[in-house]
C-alpha positions as a Markdown table, in Angstrom:
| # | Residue | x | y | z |
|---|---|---|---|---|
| 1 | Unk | 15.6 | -14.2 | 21.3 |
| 2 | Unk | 14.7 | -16.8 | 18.8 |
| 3 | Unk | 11.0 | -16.0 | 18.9 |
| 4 | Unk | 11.7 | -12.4 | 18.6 |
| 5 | Unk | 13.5 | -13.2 | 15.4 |
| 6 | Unk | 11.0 | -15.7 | 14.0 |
| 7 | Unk | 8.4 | -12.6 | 14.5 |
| 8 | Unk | 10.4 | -10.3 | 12.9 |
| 9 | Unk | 11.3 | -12.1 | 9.8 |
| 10 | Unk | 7.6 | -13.7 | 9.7 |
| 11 | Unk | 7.0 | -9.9 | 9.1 |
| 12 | Unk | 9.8 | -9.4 | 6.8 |
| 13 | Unk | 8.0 | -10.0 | 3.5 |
| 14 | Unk | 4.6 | -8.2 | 4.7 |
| 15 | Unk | 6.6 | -5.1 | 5.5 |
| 16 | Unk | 8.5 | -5.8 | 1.9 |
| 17 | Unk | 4.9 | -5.5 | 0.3 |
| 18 | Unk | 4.6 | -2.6 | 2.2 |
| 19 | Unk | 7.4 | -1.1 | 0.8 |
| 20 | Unk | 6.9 | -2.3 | -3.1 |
| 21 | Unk | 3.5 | -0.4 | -2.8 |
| 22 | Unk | 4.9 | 2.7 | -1.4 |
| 23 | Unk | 7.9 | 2.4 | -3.4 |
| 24 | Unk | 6.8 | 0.9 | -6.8 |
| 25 | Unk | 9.3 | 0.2 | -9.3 |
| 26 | Unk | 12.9 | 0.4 | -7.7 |
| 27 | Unk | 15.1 | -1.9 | -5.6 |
| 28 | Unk | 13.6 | -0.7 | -2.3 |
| 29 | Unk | 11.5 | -4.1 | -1.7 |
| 30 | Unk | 15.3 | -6.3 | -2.6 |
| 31 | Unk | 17.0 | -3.5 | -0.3 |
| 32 | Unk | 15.0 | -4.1 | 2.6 |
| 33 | Unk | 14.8 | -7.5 | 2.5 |
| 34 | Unk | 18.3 | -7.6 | 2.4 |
| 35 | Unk | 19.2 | -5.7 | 5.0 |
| 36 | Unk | 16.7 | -7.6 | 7.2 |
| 37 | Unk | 18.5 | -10.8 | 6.0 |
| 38 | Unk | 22.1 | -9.4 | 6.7 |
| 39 | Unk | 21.1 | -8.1 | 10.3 |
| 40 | Unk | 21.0 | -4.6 | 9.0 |
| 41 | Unk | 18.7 | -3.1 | 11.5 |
| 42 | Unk | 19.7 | 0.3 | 11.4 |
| 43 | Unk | 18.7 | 0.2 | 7.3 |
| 44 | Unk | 15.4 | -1.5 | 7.6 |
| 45 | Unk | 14.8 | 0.8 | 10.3 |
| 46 | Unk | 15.9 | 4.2 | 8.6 |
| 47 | Unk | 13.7 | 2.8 | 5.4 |
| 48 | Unk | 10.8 | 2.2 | 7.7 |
| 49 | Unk | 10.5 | 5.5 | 9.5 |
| 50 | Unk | 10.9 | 7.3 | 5.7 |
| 51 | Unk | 7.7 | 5.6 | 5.0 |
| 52 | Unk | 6.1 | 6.8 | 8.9 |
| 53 | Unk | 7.2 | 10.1 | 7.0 |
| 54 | Unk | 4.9 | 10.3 | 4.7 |
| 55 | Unk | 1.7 | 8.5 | 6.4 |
| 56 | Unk | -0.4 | 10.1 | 4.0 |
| 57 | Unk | 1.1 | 7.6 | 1.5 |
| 58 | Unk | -0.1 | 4.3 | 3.1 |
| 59 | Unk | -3.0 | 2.6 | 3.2 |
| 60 | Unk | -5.3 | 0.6 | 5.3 |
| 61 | Unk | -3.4 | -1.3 | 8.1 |
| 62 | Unk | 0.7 | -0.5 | 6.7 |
| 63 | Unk | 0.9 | 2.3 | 9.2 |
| 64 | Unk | -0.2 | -0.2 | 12.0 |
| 65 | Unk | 2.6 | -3.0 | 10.5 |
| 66 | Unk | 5.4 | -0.7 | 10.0 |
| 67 | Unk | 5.0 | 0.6 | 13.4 |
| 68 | Unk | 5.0 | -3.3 | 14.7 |
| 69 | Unk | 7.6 | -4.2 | 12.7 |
| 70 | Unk | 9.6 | -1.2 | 13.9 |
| 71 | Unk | 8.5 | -2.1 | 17.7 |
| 72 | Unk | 10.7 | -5.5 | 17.3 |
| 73 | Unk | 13.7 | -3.8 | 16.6 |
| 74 | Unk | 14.9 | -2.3 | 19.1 |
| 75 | Unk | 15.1 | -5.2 | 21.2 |
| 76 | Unk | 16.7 | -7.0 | 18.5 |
| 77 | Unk | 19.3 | -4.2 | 18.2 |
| 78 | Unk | 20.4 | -4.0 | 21.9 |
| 79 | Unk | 20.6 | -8.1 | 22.1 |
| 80 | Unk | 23.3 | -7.4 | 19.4 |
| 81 | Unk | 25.2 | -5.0 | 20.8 |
């Protein structure tokens, strides 16, 4: 479980990139991060596939991190329950 959260978080500020790019000028980047940091899965998640939404919006490899990213999650959500 550890290394699953040291991957996830090692991610965290990639995928915050990510989401400054897409999402330039508001609080999206601080909301995420947030949310990571509070064990707010369900946000990050529901931020991340809004993003998948639109893939015509990201560039070069985000597609391929924001999929990873959201490929860690699950696990880490049904360890919490």
């Amino acid at each position: 479980m550890e290394a699953l959260l040291q991957a996830i978080y090692q991610l965290v500020p990639v995928i915050g990139d990510v989401i400054d790019a897409h999402c330039p000028g508001t609080r999206a980047r601080s909301d995420f991060i947030r949310a990571c940091l509070h064990g707010h899965w369900g946000e990050a998640r529901g931020m991340i596939e809004g993003m998948l939404a639109e893939p015509w919006m990201l560039r070069g490899y985000q597609e391929n991190r924001l999929r990873e990213f959201l490929e860690l999650l699950p696990v880490t959500d049904s360890a919490a329950a």
